[in-house]
Backbone bond lengths (Angstrom), bond angles and torsions (degrees), N, CA, C in turn:
res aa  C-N    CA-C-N  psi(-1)  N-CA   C-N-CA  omega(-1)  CA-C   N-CA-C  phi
1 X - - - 1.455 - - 1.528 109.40 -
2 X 1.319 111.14 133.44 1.778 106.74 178.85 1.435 109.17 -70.33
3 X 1.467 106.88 166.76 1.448 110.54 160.95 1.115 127.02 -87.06
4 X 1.271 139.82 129.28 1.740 143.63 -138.42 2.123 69.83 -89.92
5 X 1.227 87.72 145.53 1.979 124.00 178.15 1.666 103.62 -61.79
6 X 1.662 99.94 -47.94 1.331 93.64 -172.33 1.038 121.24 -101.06
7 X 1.499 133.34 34.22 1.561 149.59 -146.40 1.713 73.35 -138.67
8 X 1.674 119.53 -67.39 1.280 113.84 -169.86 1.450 121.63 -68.59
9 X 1.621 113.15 -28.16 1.309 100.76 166.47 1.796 136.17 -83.43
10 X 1.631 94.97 4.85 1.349 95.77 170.05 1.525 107.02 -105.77
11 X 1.458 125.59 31.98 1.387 107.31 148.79 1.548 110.22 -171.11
12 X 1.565 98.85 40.13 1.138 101.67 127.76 2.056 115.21 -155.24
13 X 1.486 78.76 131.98 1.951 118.07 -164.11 1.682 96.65 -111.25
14 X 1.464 76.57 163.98 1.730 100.57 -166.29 1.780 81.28 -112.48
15 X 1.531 92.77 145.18 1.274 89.68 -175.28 1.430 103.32 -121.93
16 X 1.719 113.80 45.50 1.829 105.13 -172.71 1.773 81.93 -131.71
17 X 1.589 125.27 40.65 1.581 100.40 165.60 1.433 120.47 -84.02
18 X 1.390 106.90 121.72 1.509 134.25 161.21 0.982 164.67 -31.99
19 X 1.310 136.45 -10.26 1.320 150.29 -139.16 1.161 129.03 -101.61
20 X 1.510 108.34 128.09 2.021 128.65 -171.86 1.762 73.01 54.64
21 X 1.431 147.57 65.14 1.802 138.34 130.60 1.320 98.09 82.18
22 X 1.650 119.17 21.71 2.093 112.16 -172.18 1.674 80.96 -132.28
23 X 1.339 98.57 124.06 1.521 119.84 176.65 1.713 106.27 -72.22
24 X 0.921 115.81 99.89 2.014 117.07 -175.90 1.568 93.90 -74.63
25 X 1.339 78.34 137.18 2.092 98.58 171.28 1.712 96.57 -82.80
26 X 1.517 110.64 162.05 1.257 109.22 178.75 1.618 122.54 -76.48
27 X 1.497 109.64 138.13 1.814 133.86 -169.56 1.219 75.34 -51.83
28 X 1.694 100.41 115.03 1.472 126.96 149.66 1.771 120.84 -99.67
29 X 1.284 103.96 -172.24 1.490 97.94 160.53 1.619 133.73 -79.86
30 X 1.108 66.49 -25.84 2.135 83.66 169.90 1.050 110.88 -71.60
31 X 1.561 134.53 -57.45 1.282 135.47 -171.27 1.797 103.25 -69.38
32 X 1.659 132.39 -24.26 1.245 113.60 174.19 1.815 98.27 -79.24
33 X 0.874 112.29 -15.10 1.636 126.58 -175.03 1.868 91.65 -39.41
34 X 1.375 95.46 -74.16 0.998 120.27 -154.79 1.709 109.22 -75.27
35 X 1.117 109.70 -45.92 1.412 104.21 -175.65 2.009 99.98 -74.66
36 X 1.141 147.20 -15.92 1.178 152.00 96.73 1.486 112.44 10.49
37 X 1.198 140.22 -59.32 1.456 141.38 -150.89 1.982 83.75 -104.24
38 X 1.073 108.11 -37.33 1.597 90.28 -168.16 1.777 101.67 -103.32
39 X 1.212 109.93 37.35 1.227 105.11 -163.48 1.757 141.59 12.07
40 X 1.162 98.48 62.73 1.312 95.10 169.52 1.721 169.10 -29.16
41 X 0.810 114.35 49.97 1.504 98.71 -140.45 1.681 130.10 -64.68
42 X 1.214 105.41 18.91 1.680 137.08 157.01 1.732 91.24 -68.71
43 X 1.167 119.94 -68.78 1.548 122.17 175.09 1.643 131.19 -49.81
44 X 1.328 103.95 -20.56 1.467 123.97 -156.20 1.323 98.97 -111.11
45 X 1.911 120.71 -27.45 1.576 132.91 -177.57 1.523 99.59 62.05
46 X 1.495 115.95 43.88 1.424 113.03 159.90 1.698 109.84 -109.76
47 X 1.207 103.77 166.08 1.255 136.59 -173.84 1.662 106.33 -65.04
48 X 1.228 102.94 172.53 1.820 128.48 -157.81 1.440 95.51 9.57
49 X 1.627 113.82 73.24 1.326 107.89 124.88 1.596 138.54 -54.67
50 X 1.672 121.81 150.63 1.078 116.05 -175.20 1.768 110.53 -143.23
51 X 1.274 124.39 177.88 1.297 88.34 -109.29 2.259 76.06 -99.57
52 X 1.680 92.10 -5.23 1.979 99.92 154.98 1.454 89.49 -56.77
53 X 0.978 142.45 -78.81 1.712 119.00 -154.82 1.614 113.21 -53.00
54 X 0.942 108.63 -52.37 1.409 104.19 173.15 1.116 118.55 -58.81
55 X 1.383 139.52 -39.61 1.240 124.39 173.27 1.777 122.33 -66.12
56 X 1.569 113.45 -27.71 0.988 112.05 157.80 1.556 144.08 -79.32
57 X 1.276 114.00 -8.97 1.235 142.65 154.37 1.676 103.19 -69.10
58 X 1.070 139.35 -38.24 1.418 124.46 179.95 1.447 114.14 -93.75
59 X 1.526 111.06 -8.31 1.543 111.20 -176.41 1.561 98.13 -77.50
60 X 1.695 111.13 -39.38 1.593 130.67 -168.33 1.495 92.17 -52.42
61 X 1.277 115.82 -74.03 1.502 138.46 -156.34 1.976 104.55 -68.89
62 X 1.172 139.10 -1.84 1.007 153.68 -142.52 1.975 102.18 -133.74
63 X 1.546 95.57 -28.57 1.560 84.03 -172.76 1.699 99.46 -120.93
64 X 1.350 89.73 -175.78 1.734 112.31 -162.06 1.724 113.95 -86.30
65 X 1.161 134.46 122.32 1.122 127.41 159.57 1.599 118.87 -35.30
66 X 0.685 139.09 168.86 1.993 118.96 -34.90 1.578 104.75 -88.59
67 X 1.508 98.66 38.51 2.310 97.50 162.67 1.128 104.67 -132.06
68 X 1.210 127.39 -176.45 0.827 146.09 -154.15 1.471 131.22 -145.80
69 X 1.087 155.23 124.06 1.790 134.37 172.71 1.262 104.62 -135.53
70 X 2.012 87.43 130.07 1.709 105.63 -169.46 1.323 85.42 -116.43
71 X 1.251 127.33 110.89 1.467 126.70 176.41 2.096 108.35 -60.81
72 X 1.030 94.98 143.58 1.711 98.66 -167.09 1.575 98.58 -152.00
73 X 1.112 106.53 150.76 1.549 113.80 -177.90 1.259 130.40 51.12
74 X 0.825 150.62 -122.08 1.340 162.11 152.58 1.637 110.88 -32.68
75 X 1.466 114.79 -69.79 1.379 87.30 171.19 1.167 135.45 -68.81
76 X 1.418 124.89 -11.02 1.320 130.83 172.49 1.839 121.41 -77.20
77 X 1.114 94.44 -7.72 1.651 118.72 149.25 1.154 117.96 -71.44
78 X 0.890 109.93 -85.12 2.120 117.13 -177.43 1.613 91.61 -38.90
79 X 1.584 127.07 -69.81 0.754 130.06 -140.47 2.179 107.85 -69.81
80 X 1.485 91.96 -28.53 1.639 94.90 162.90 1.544 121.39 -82.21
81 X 1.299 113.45 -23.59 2.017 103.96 169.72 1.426 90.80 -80.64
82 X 1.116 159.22 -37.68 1.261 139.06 -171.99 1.397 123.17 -82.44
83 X 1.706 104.99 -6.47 1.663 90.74 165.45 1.887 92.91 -135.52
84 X 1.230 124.51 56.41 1.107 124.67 166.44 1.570 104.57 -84.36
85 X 0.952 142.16 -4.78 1.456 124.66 -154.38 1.537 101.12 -123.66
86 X 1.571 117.51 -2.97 1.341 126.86 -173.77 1.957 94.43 -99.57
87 X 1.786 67.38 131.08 1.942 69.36 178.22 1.462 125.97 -86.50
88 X 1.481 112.85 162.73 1.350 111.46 -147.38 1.380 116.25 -80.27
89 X 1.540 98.26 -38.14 1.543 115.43 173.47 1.693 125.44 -71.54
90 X 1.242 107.80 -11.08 1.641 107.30 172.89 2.051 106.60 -105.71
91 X 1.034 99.44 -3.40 1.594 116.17 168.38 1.278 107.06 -80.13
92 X 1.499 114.33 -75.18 1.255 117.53 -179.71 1.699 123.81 -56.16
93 X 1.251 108.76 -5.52 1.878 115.80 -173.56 2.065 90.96 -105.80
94 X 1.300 90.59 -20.09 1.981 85.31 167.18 1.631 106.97 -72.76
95 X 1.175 103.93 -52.87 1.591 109.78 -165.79 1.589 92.23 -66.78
96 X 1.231 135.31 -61.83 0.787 116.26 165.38 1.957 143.08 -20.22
97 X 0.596 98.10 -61.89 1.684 124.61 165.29 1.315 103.46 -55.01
98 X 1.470 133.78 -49.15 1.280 134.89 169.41 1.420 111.92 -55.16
99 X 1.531 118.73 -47.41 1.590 113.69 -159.17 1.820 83.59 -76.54
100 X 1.427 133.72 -41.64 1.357 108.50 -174.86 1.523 128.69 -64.81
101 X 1.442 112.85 -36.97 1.655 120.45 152.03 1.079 102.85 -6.46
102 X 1.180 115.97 -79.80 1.612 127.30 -129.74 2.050 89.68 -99.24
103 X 1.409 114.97 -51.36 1.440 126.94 -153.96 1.100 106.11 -79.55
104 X 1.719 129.86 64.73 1.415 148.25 156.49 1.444 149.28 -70.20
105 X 1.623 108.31 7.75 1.536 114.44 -155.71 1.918 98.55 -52.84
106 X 1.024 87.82 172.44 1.945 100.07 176.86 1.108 101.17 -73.67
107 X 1.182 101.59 -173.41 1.328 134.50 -164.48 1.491 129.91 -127.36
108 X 1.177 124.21 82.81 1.722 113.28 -164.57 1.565 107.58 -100.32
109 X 1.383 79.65 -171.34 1.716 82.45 177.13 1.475 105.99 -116.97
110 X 1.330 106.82 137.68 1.567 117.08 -158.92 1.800 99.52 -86.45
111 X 0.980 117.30 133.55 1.601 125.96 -157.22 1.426 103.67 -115.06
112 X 1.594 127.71 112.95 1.472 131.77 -173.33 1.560 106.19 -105.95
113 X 1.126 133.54 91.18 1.921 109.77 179.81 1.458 105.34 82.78
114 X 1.084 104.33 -126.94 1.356 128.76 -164.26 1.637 109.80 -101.60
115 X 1.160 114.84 -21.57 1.404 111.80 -175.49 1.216 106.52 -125.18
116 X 1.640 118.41 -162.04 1.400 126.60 -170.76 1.451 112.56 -116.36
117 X 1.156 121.45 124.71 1.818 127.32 -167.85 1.249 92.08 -79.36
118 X 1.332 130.77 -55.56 1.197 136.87 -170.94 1.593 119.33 140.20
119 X 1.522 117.81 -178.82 1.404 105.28 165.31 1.222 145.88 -51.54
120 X 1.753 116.35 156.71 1.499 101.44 176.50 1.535 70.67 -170.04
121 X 1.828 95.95 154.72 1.413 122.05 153.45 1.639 99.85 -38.95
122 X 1.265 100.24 153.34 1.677 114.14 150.44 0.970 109.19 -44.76
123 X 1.654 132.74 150.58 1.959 125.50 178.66 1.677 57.34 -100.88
124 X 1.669 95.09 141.36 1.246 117.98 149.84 1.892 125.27 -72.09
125 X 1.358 109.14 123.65 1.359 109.81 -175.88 2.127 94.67 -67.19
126 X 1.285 83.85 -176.04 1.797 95.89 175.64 1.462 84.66 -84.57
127 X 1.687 94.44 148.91 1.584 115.84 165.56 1.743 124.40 -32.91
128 X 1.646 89.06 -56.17 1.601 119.24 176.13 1.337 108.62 -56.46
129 X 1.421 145.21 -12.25 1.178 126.76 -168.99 1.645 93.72 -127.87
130 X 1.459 114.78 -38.58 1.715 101.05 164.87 1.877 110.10 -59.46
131 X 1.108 116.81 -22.83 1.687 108.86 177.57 1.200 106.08 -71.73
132 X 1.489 116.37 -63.78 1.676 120.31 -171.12 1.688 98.25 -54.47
133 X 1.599 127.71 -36.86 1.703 94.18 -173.73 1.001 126.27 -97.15
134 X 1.633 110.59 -1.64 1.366 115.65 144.96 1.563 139.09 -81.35
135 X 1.290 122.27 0.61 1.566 136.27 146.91 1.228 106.75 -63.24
136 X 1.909 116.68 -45.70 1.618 102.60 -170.30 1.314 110.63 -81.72
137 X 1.342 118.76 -1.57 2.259 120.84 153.02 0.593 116.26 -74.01
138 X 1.250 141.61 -16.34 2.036 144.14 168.38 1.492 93.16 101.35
139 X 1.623 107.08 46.51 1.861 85.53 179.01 2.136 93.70 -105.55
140 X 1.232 95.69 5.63 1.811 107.81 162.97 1.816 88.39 75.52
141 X 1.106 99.32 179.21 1.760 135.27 -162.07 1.408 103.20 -73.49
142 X 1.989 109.99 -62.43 1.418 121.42 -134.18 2.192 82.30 -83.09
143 X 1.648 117.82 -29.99 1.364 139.07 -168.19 1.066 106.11 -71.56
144 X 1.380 119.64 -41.09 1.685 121.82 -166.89 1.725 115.57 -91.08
145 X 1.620 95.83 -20.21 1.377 81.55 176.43 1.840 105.13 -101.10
146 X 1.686 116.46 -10.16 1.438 107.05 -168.34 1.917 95.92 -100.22
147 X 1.070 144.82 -5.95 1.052 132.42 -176.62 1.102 131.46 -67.65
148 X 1.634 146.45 147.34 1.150 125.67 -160.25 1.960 125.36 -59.28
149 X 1.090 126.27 122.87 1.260 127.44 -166.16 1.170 125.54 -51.99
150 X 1.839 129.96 -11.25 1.476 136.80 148.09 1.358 112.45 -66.08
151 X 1.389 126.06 -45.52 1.604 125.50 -174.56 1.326 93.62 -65.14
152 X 1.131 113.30 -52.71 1.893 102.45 -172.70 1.401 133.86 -37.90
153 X 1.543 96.71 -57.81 1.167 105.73 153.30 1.948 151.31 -63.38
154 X 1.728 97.05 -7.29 1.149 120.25 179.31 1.958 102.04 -105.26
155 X 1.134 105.72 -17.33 1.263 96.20 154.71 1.532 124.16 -102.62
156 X 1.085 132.39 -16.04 1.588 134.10 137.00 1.628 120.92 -14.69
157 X 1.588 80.04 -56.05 2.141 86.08 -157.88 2.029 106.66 -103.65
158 X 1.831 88.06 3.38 1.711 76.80 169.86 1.786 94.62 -112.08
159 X 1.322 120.95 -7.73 1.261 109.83 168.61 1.968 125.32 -64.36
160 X 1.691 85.66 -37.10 1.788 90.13 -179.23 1.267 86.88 -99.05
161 X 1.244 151.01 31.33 1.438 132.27 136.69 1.505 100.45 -76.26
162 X 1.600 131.19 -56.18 1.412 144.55 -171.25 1.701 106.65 -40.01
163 X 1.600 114.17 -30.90 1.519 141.79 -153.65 1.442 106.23 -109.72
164 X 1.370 133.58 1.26 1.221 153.91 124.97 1.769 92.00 118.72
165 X 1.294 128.98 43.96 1.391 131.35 172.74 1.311 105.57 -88.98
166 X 1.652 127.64 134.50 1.489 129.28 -164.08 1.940 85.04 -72.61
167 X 0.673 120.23 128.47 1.507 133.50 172.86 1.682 104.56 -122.39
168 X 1.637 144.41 98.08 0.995 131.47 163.59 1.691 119.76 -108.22
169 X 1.643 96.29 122.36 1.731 85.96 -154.78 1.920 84.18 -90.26
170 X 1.672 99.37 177.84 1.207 103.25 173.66 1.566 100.47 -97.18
171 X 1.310 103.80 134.59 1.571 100.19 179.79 1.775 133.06 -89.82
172 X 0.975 132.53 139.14 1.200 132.66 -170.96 1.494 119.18 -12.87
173 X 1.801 129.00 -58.92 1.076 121.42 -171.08 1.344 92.56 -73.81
174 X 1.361 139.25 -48.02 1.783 132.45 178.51 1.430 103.77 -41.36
175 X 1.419 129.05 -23.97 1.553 111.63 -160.17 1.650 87.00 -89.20
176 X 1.452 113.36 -62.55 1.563 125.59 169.83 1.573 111.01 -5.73
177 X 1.722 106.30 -66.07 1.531 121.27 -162.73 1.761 89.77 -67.16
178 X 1.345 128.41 -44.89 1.399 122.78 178.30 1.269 123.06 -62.22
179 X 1.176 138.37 -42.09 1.276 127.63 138.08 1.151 170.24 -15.46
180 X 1.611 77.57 -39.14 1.312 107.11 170.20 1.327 129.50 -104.22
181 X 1.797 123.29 -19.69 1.604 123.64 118.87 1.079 137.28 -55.97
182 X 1.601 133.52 -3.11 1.274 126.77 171.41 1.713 98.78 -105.23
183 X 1.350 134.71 14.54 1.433 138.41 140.02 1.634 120.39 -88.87
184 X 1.147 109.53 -39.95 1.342 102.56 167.30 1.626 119.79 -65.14
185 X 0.928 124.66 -66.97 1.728 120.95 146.97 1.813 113.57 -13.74
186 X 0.874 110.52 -48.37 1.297 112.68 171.17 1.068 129.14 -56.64
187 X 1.350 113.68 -55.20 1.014 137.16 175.41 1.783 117.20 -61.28
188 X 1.096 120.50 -53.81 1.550 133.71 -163.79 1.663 102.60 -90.45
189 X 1.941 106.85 -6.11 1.966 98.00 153.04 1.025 97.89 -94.63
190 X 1.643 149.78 -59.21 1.043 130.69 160.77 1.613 119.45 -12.81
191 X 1.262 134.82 -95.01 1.638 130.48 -179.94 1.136 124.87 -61.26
């Protein structure tokens, strides 16, 4: 049996992401916590980012549970003449690239009635309830909220599979075959 892509890409990460010259620790639950609370839209993958979001998105993603540093005043001075000259759009396609690294949950199949609607990402639970049911596995406090934010969630949904919750993931060649109609589609608005 293969190993499902997004099982492997949520745990194993590159640990040299970059951004505006601030080395980001790996997308935890805290750090979506947070970029979540200030709504982000680096987090959200919406449009006219600027380049305050990004800088606050890398201060978020850059520090240690359970604080935080929102650069303000003065350093948020220094810290904007010293990365004014870095452009916004090859910054933001790093951070980008970072939140997918790390931002892997599975993939199930979304269940309507009686039949099958079809695929979908995992709906992500709240942060707060993947931490608390992974504290109540003994994976502890300081683990559940700093671990990478795909494993978290992939240990979430194979724990309440273990706990007898119908969990049906989509499996590797199903993800493959999806892929490979959502390129052809691509392709044939393109031509």
């Amino acid at each position: 049996m293969a190993l499902d892509k997004l099982f492997s890409e949520s745990i194993v990460n590159r640990d040299d992401h970059v951004v505006l010259g601030v080395k980001l620790r790996p997308l935890s639950l805290w750090h979506a916590t947070l970029l979540e609370l200030i709504d982000s839209p680096l987090w959200h993958g919406k449009s006219g980012v600027t380049m305050t979001d990004l800088r606050l998105a890398v201060a978020i993603c850059s520090g240690r549970w359970p604080s935080y540093r929102i650069p303000q005043g003065w350093r948020l001075f220094c810290w904007s003449v010293a990365t004014r000259k870095c452009r916004l759009a090859v910054e933001a396609a790093r951070f980008s690239a970072y939140i997918r690294d790390f931002h892997a949950p599975p993939m199930l199949w979304e269940k309507e009635g009686q039949g099958t609607k079809g695929p979908q990402v995992c709906p992500l639970p709240q942060p707060l309830d993947v931490v608390a049911w992974l504290v109540r596995h003994g994976f502890g406090e300081d683990r559940s909220w700093t671990m990478p934010i795909g494993l978290a969630h992939w240990y979430y949904v194979a724990i309440a599979k273990h706990r007898g919750a119908e969990v049906d993931l989509v499996s590797p060649g199903e993800q493959m075959a999806i892929e490979q109609v959502k390129a052809r589609r691509a392709m044939q608005r393109a031509g």
